[in-house]
Structures are given as C-alpha cells and as structure tokens.
C-alpha positions, 0 to 999 in steps of 0.5 A: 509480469506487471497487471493494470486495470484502466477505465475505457472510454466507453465506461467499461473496464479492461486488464492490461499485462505488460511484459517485455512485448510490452502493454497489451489487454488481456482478451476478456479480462474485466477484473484482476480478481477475477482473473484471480478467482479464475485461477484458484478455482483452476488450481494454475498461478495468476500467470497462467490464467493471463496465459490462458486468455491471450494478449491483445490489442497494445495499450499506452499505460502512460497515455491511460495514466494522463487521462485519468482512467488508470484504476487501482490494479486490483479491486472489489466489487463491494469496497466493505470487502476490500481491507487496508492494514499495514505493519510498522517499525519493519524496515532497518532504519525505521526506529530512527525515524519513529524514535526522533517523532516518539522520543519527546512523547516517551522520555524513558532511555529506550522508547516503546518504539526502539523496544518494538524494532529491537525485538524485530530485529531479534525475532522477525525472521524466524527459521522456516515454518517458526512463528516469529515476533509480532509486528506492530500492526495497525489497520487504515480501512476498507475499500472506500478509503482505497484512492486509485493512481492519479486521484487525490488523497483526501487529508479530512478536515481535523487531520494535523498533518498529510504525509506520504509513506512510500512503501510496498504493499503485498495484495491477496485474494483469500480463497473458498475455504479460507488460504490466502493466495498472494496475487503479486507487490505494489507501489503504496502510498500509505498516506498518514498524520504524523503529528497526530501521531508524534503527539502520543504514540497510542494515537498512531490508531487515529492516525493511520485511518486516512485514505492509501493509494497503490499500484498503478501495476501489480507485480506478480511473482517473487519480491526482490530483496534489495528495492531501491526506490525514490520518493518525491513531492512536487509542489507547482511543478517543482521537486519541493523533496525527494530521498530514496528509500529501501524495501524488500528482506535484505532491508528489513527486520522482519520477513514477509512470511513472518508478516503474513503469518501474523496478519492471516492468523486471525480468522477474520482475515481468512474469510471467502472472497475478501482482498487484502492490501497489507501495506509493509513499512517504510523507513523514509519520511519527508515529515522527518525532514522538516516537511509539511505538506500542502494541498495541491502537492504532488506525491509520487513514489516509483521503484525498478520493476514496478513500472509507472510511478504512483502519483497522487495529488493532495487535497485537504477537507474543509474543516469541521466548525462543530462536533459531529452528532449522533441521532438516536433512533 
C-alpha cells in the first residue's frame, strides 16, 4: 500500500491510497498523520485505519504530479515539530565515496570515515534486542527545510555546491506517551553541499543543514531488503547523469532497528506528537563523478515499489554581498 497527500483544486487537501485496484482518495482523509493519530489511539496499523474509512473516488496521482499539487506524503501542522535527521557512512560502499571526498582533508593511513564504516560493518547488526554501534548521525532541520515532490530544492547563496543524496527515509509519528510508531519508507532527497563538506569533514554539520525533499508516496509496511533504485539528473531535458544506487539491509552495514535505536534514544526525539523523517544513507553520489550541479537541474530519483519518482528542480539563492547582523535588544 502506498499513501499520497495532494492539494485539491478548490485549496483543500485530500489523502489518496494506491493498491493493486489503483489510486483512490481515502473518504475523509485530510491528513496522512491524522490518519495515523487515528490509528494509535484505536490500537489498529495505519492499513487498518485506511480500511476503516474506504476507498473513494480514482485519482490520476501522475496528473496531480504534473500540475503541482502533489504534497509531501506526510506533514505537520506546525513545521517546528517536523524533524529532518539522517545517519551517514550505512550503505556497503558508502566509505569508498566519502573516503576519496575526506582522503586530501585526512592524510592518516585509514580516514576517521573508513574507521566509522569499519566499525558499521563490525557492529551495526546487533543480534536481536543488542544495542549496536553508533551511526555517524547528522540533523538537516524541521519542517520548514521539507520541500514537497515537484518544487524546487533552494541551494542558499553561500552553498559551494548542490548535490543530490538519493536514499530511503524511514517516517514516524511519535505516540502519547512517548513510542515511536513507524508509518512506512519514502523516496528521499537528502539534498547536501559536498565541497563544504569534502573541505574538512568536521563541516559535514554545515553541510547537511539544506532543505530535503521526499515521497511522493509513503510505503507502509515491511522495507525490501535488496532496493535497487535509479538516480538521475536532467539538464534541459536531457539525462546530463544517472547511476544506480542500492539500499534496504542486504545492502547495508547497519540494520534499521540499530538505526532507530540509536535515533530514538534521545528523549528529545520521543516527545507527543512530532514526526520524524530519518533519512537512511546512500552510497551514490553524482559529486563523486565529476558533477557539479546547476540551477534549473532536475533531480529525480525512483526505486520498484515505491511509486512515482521524486522529482525536484534546482535553484540557487542569490548570494549574499555581506555578513549577516545580529540586533541586540
């Protein structure tokens, strides 16, 4: 089952589930998390609560996608309560790529990068109900940085470079009293600045705080092992790049429990009624292949059984001419 949002043409908002019948609204659905608040309080799976409410009227997702009014497949009311983190240095091959980007920054035999991914590889899939090694983790910000399917990924004006991440983002709903309920996967665009970060590694903070984008559908239920997905960039209408790239556990060195431990461990990250987009890794870069993007690209990512692709277009801020003020009060 794969959940949508979309903007109506009259301003409201509806959900829409497709299935093998195909792409129906959700009858009385305005909200994914609502649908999900639902269902924790019920005590049933988000597949229920779409159950309880029926299947309506078809929908042309595809149509919706090409006039602008696909949404992020899950959202919050106030953006504060929305947060964007990510893990890095989780994928089999991942350390290649980072360890080329950190190797001139890092000139000792074995970069801090290749220590982090070794000790993935050694410790990231505990045995059931262990506590695993540490992910490198990093966050991006809330809401407001969340760019739905379709719109453009702002790169600011200071940013050295604009790079896509094509990677699968886990989305939870955290609970009354505290548990994190996973609602499902999503395509993600973990948008980034990889020659801030290939500068000095202990930037990667800096570099990581750029808008995301993902969806357009939120997969619910069990992640595949073994996802093999296609990331490409189109400039002018053209394929300027485009390279597979690999996610689910068989292609990883950690498990996604090990990641969600070490996400949720933090009360901070267990509080009422914030959602969480936990962006999960990648191995694939078009910046470790020479790229450098330009506004007006366009970014799109697409895996089996996920459904549309995320597209996102590129545009760059103006720069800034001056430092930024602070005014005291």
């Amino acid at each position: 089952m794969l959940l949508s949002q979309i903007a109506l043409s009259d301003g409201q908002r509806a959900v829409v589930c497709r299935d093998a019948s195909g792409s129906h609204f959700v009858n009385g659905a305005k909200s994914v998390m609502a649908l999900a608040q639902g269902a924790i309080g019920r005590g049933e799976s988000l597949a229920d609560a779409v159950a309880s409410h029926g299947l309506g009227a078809p929908v042309d997702l595809a149509a919706a996608y090409a006039e602008g009014r696909m949404l992020l497949p899950v959202d919050h009311p106030d953006p504060a309560h929305l947060h964007l983190t990510g893990t890095g240095l989780t994928h089999l091959g991942s350390a290649a790529t980072r360890d080329a980007m950190h190797a001139k920054a890092d000139p000792e035999q074995m970069t801090d990068s290749m220590k982090m991914f070794r000790m993935g590889l050694e410790g990231g899939k505990p045995t059931a109900g262990a506590v695993g090694t540490e992910p490198e983790w990093f966050y991006k910000g809330n809401g407001h940085a969340a760019t739905a399917p379709g719109q453009p990924l702002l790169s600011p004006g200071f940013a050295k470079d604009a790079g896509e991440e094509p990677e699968i983002a886990g989305i939870y709903l955290i609970g009354h009293d505290g548990t994190p309920f996973r609602l499902g996967f999503a395509l993600g665009n973990e948008f980034s600045d990889h020659v801030t970060e290939r500068g000095n590694y202990l930037w990667l903070a800096h570099s990581k705080l750029r808008p995301a984008s993902f969806g357009p559908e939120l997969l619910v239920g069990t992640l595949p092992a073994d996802i093999r997905g296609q990331s490409r960039i189109l400039r002018d209408g053209k394929v300027l790049w485009e390279k597979p790239f690999l996610s689910g556990e068989a292609n990883m060195s950690h498990s996604l429990s090990n990641l969600e431990h070490h996400h949720f461990k933090y009360d901070l990250f267990r509080q009422p009624g914030d959602l969480h987009v936990h962006f999960f890794g990648t191995a694939t870069l078009s910046f470790a292949d020479g790229i450098r993007t330009e506004a007006g690209d366009v970014f799109e990512i697409e895996a089996p059984g996920f459904g549309l692709p995320l597209r996102n277009p590129l545009a760059v801020a103006a720069p800034e001419t001056r430092a930024r003020a602070v005014t005291s009060l």
